[in-house]
Each structure stands twice: as structure tokens, then as C-alpha cells.
PAKE-316883 format. One record per residue (C-alpha): x, y, z. Coordinates in nm, 3 decimals, always signed. Layout:
<rs>
{r {X; Y; Z}}
...
</rs>
This chain:
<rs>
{r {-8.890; -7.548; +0.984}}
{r {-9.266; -7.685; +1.005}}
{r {-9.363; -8.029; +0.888}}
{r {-9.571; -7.861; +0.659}}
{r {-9.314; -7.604; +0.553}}
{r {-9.084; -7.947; +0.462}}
{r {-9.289; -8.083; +0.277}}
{r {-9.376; -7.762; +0.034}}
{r {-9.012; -7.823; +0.008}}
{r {-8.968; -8.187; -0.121}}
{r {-9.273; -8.092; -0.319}}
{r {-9.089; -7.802; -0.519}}
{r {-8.820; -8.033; -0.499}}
{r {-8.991; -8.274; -0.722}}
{r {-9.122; -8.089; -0.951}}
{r {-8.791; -7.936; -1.033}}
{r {-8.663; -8.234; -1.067}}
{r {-8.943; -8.359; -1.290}}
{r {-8.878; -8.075; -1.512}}
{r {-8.540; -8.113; -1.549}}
{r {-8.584; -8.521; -1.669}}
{r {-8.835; -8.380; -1.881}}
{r {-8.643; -8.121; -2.068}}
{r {-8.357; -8.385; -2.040}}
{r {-8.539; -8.673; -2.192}}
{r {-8.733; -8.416; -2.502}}
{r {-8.362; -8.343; -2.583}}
{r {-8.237; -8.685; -2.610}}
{r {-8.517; -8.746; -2.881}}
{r {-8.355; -8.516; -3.099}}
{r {-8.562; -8.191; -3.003}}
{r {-8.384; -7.864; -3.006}}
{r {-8.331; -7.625; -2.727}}
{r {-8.559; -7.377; -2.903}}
{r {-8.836; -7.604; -2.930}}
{r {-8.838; -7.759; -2.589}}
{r {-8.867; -7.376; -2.455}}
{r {-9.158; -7.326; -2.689}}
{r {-9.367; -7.650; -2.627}}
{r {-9.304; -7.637; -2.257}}
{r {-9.348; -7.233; -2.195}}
{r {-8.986; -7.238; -2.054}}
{r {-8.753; -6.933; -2.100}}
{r {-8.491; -7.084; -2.372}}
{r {-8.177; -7.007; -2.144}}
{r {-8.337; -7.189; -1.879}}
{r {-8.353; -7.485; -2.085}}
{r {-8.022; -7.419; -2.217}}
{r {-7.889; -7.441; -1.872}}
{r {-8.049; -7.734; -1.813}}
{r {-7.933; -7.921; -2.080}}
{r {-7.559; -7.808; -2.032}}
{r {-7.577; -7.893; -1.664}}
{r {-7.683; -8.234; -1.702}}
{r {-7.533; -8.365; -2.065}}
{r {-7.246; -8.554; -2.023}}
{r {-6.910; -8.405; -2.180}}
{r {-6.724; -8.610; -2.395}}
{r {-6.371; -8.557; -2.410}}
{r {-6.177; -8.575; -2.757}}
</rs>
């Protein structure tokens, strides 16, 4: 792998991960799944997946 080729990397890398806190932090504020999707151009399940991936679970 190329310097250059790393780095495209670690810049994809960051912007996934900017998306994800994004999407993370509009659902915390109460948004809806549905919503996020259509504000952000994001496929809903995407989003969906997100949000399951990275909520914490709460066990009852």
C-alpha cells in the first residue's frame, strides 16, 4: 500500500466515522430514523443500522 493510497484510507475512514456521530447525535435529539434518512440523503436502513449498531442496549 502507497502513502497516498493510506491516506485515501484514513480519509474514508473519517468521513465514515463523521457520519456515523452525525446520524448518532440527530437521533439523540429526538429525530426519527425516517427523518435523519430524508434530511441527510441516506438510505433509511442504512441509518437504521447505524443507530442499532451504536445505541446502547439496556437490559430489563
Amino acid at each position: 500500500m502507497t502513502l497516498l493510497e493510506r491516506d485515501r484510507e484514513k480519509i474514508e475512514e473519517g468521513r465514515e466515522e463523521a457520519i456515523k456521530q452525525l446520524i448518532l447525535k440527530q437521533y439523540s435529539k429526538g429525530l426519527s430514523i425516517e427523518y435523519i434518512a430524508e434530511i441527510n440523503e441516506f438510505d433509511v436502513e442504512y441509518v437504521r443500522d447505524i443507530v442499532k449498531n451504536n445505541t446502547p442496549k439496556i437490559n430489563n
